[in-house]
C-alpha positions in Angstrom: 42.2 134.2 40.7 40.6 137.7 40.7 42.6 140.1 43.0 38.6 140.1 45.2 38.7 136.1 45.6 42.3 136.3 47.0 41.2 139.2 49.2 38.5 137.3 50.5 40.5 133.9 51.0 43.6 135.9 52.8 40.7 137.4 55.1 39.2 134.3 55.9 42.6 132.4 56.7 43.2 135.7 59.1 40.4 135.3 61.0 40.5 131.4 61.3 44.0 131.7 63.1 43.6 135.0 65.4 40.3 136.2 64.7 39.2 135.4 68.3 42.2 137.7 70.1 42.2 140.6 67.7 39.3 140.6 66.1 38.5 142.5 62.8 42.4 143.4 62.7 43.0 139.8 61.8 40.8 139.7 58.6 42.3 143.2 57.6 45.7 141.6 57.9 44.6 138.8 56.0 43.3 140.3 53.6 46.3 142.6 53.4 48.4 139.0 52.9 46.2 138.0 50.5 46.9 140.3 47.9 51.0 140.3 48.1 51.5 137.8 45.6 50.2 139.5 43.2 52.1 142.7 43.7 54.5 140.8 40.5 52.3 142.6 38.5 54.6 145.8 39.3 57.1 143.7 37.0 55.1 145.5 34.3 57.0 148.6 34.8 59.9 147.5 34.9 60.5 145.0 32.4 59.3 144.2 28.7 55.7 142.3 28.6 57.2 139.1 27.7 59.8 139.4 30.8 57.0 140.8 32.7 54.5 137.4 31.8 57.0 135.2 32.7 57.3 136.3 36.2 53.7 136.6 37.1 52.9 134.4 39.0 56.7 133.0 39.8 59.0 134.0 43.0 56.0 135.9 44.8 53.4 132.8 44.2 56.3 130.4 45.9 56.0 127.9 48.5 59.5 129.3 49.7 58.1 133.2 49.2 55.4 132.5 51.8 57.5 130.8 54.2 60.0 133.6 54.2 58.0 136.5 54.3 55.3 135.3 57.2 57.8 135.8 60.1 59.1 139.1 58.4 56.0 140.3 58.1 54.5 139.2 62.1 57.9 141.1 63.7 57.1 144.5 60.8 53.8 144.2 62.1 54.8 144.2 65.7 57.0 146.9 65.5 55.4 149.7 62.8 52.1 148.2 61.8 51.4 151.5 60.2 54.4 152.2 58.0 53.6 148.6 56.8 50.1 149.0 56.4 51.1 152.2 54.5 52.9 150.7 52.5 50.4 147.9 51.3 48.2 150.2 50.7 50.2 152.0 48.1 51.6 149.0 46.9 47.8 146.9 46.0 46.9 150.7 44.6 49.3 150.7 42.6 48.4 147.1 40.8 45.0 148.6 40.1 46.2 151.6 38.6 48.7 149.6 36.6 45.2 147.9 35.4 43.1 151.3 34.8 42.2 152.2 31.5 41.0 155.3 32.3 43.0 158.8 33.6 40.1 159.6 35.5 39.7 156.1 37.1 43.6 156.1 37.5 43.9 159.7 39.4 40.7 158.8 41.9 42.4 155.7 43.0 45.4 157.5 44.0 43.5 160.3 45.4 41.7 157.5 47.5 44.9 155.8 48.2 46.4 159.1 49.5 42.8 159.7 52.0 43.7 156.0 53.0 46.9 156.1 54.0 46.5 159.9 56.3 44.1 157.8 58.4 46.4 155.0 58.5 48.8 157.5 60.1 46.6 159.4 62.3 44.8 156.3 63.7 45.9 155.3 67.3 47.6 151.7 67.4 45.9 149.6 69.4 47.1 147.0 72.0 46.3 143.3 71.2 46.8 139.8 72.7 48.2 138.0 69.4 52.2 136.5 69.6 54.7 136.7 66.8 54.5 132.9 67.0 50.8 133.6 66.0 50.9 136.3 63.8 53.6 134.3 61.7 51.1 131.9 61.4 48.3 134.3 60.5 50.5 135.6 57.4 51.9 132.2 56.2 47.9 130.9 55.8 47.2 134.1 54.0 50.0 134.4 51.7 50.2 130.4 51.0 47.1 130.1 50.2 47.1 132.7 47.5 49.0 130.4 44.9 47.2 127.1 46.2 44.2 128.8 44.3 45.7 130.0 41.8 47.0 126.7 40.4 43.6 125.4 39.7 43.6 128.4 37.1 45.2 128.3 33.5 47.6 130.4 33.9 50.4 128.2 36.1 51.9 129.2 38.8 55.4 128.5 40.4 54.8 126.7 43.5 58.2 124.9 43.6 60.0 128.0 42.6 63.6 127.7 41.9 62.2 124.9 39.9 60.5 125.8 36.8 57.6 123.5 36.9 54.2 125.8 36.1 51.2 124.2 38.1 47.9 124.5 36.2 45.2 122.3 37.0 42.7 124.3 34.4 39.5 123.8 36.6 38.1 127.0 37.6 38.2 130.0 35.7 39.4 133.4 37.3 36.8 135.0 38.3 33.6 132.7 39.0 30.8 134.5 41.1 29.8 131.1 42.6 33.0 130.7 44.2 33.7 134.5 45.3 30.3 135.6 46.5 29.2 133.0 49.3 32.5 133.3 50.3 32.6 137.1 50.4 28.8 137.1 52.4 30.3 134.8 55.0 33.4 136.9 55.5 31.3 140.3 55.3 28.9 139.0 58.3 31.6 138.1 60.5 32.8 141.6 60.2 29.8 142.0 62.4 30.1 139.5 64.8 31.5 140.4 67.8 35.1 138.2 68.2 33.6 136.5 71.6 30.8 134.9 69.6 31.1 131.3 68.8 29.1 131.9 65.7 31.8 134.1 64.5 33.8 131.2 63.9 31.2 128.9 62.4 30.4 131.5 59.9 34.0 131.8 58.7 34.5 128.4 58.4 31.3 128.1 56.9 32.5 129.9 54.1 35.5 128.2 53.9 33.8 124.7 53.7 31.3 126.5 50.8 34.2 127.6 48.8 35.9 124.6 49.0 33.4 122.3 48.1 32.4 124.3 44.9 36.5 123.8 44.3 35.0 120.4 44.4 32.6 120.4 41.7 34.5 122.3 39.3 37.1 119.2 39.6 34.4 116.4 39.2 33.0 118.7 36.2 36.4 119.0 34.9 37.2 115.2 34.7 33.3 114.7 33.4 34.1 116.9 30.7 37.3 115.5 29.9 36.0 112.0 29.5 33.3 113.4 27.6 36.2 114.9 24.9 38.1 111.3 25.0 34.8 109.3 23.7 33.6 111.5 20.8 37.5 111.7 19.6 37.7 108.1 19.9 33.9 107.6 18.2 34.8 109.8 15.3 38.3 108.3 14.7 40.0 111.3 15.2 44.2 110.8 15.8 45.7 113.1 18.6 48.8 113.8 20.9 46.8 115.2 23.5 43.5 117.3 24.8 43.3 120.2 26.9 40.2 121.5 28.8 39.8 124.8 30.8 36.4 126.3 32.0 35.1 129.5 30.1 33.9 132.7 32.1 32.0 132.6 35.2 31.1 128.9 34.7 32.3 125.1 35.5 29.9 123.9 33.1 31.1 125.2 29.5 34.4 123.8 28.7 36.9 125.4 25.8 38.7 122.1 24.2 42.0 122.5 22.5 43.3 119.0 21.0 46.7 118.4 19.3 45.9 116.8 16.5 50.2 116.7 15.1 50.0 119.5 12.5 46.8 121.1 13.6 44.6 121.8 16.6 41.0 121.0 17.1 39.0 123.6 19.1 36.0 123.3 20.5 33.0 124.1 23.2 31.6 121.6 25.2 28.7 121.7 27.6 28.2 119.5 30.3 24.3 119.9 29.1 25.2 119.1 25.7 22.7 116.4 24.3 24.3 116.7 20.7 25.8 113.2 20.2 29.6 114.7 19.2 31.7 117.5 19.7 31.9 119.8 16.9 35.4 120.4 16.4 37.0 123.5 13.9 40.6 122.9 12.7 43.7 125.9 13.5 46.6 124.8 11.2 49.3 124.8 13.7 51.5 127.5 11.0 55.1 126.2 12.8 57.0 126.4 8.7 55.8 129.9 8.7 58.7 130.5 11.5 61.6 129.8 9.2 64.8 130.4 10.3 63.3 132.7 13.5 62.1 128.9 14.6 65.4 128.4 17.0 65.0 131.9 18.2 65.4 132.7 21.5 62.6 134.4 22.1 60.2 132.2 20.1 61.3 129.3 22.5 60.7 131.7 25.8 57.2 132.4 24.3 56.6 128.3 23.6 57.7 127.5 27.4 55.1 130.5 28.5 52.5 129.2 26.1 53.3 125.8 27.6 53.6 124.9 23.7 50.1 125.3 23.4 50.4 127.7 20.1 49.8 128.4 16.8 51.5 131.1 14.0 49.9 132.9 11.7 50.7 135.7 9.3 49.7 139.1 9.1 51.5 140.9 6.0 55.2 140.6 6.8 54.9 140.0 10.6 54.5 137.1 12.4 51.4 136.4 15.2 52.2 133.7 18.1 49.3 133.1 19.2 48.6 131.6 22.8 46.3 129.1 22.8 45.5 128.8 26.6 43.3 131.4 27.2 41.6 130.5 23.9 39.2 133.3 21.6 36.2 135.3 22.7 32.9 133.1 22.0 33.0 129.9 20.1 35.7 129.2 18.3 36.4 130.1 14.8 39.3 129.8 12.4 39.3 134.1 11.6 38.9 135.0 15.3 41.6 136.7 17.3 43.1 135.0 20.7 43.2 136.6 23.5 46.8 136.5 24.2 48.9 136.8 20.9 52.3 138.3 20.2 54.0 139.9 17.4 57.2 138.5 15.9 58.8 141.7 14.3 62.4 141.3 12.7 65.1 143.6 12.7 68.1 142.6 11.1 69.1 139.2 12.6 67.4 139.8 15.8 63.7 139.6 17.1 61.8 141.9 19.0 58.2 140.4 20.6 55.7 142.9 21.2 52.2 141.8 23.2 49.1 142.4 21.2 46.9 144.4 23.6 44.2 141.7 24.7 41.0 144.0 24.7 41.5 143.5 20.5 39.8 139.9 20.8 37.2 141.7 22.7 33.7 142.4 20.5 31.8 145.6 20.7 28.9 144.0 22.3 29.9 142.3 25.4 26.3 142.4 26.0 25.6 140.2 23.2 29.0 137.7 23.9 27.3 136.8 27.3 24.0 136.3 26.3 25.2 133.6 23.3 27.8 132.4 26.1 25.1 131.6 28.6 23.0 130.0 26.1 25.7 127.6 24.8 26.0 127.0 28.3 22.5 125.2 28.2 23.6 123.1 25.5 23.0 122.1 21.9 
């Protein structure tokens, strides 16, 4: 999910284990914990954005990463908590710089960054009562944690990793104010609390148990969706391979529906308010003969694994789009509408190079105007 959410979950695991010896140190540590996985995105530097895609979310979002780096982590602490907590900073600043649009918005954060990490240095280290036994602990909740959520979004992520199984369980979207912001208050108030009170502790898991039980819903919602899609296929006679559903933005009650349906794909939006009797489905011809002789191509079947072969290809002059179905269009879908994630097949010679289309193209002018008809459609039709 969003990189707040996993800041907000790492804190919340780092209070839960030490909060009661050390305090506030424990949610900043968390929180700190919290947003390592995600530092893959640094990958974008360094490697092409297809290479870079297929690592998000891999190594660093491992069941085996967490278990590794917890006890490093607990005995860096112990012995230079503020080169390492130097370090992070730099390191999370980076991954929003990476993400800034702006020059302006991209030389402030590193001017903050820099302010940040001179008090880092200049602040006296403080004594506390935690072991390495329990500060292992403290970073293994806060990093493990990280990819648990993150596999009930679409993306996938590599749990297992060496093995190349993707989890994505497609039920919560990645940013969704209804999980974030009770959490968030509950963790901001125990910020206030001082670590002897008892009601320190209730408040943290109190947000815990919120969070978790909106996880909750958005499965139930998911699987009433789901057999929502299955009946109006089978009442309207409709032949398919399979059906995917994944929430849209900020919601667990709007669900984009992609069926396979052999040649073509079906897309749709369905509301759990809906009181229309069917699903109204618009056809994407699947466009696999345009490939031709690039079908085979290496890099067409590293983009099919990433796309989890949920794809379509279109033309556009004399290059070829892959589009990646997963993370769908912008509003309801339509046949002349961009996706969000597409690619460009370009030859050269025998080879093929893959270039990512930026993803603010499927974006309209009027965001404004994209919410309001989303929220609407939310109350049904």
């Amino acid at each position: 999910m969003d990189s707040l959410t996993q800041i907000v979950l790492g804190a919340a695991m780092g209070e839960a284990v030490l909060g009661r010896k050390v305090g506030n140190r424990a949610i900043l540590w968390g929180a700190i914990a919290g947003t390592i996985p995600d530092l893959d995105v640094l990958a974008r530097s360094l490697f092409d954005p297809l290479r870079a895609n297929e690592l998000h979310r891999g190594v660093t979002h491992s069941i085996l990463f967490s278990a590794a780096m917890a006890p490093v982590l607990a005995r860096w602490r112990e012995r230079s908590a503020h080169t390492l907590l130097a370090v992070f900073t730099v390191l999370v600043a980076l991954t929003f710089v990476q993400s800034a649009q702006s020059g302006v918005v991209r030389g402030a954060l590193l001017a903050v960054t820099a302010f940040i990490v001179v008090l880092i240095w200049r602040r006296k280290r403080a004594p506390d009562s935690g072991t390495t036994k329990e500060w292992t602990w403290l970073f293994w909740w806060s990093l493990v944690t990280h990819p648990l959520l993150d596999c009930h979004t679409t993306w996938g992520t590599q749990l297992f990793w060496p093995l190349p199984w993707k989890l994505s369980w497609n039920n919560i979207f990645v940013v969704d104010p209804l999980y974030t912001v009770p959490f968030l208050i509950c963790v901001g108030v125990v910020l206030f609390l001082r670590r002897e009170s008892r009601w320190r502790r209730w408040v943290n898991w109190f947000g815990i148990g919120i969070s978790s039980a909106y996880m909750l819903v958005t499965i139930v919602c998911k699987r009433v969706a789901m057999a929502a899609v299955s009946s109006s296929l089978e009442r309207q006679g409709i032949g398919y391979a399979d059906f995917t559903t994944r929430p849209t933005p900020f919601n667990c009650i709007l669900w984009s529906v992609n069926v396979d349906a052999g040649d073509h794909y079906l897309l749709a939006y369905h509301s759990l308010l809906d009181t229309r009797p069917e699903i109204r489905f618009v056809r994407i011809d699947k466009g696999l003969a345009k490939l031709g002789p690039w079908a085979g191509h290496e890099m067409v079947q590293r983009l099919e694994t990433l796309s989890q072969h949920d794809f379509t290809i279109e033309q556009q002059g004399d290059t070829l789009v892959f589009n990646d179905l997963r993370f769908g269009q912008m509003g309801e879908p339509a046949p002349d509408k961009p996706f969000v994630f597409a690619y460009l097949l370009i030859p050269e010679g025998d080879d093929l190079r893959v270039e990512l289309l930026p993803p603010e193209r499927a974006q309209p002018a009027d965001l404004g105007t994209l919410f309001r008809e989303l929220w609407v459609r939310v109350k049904g039709v």
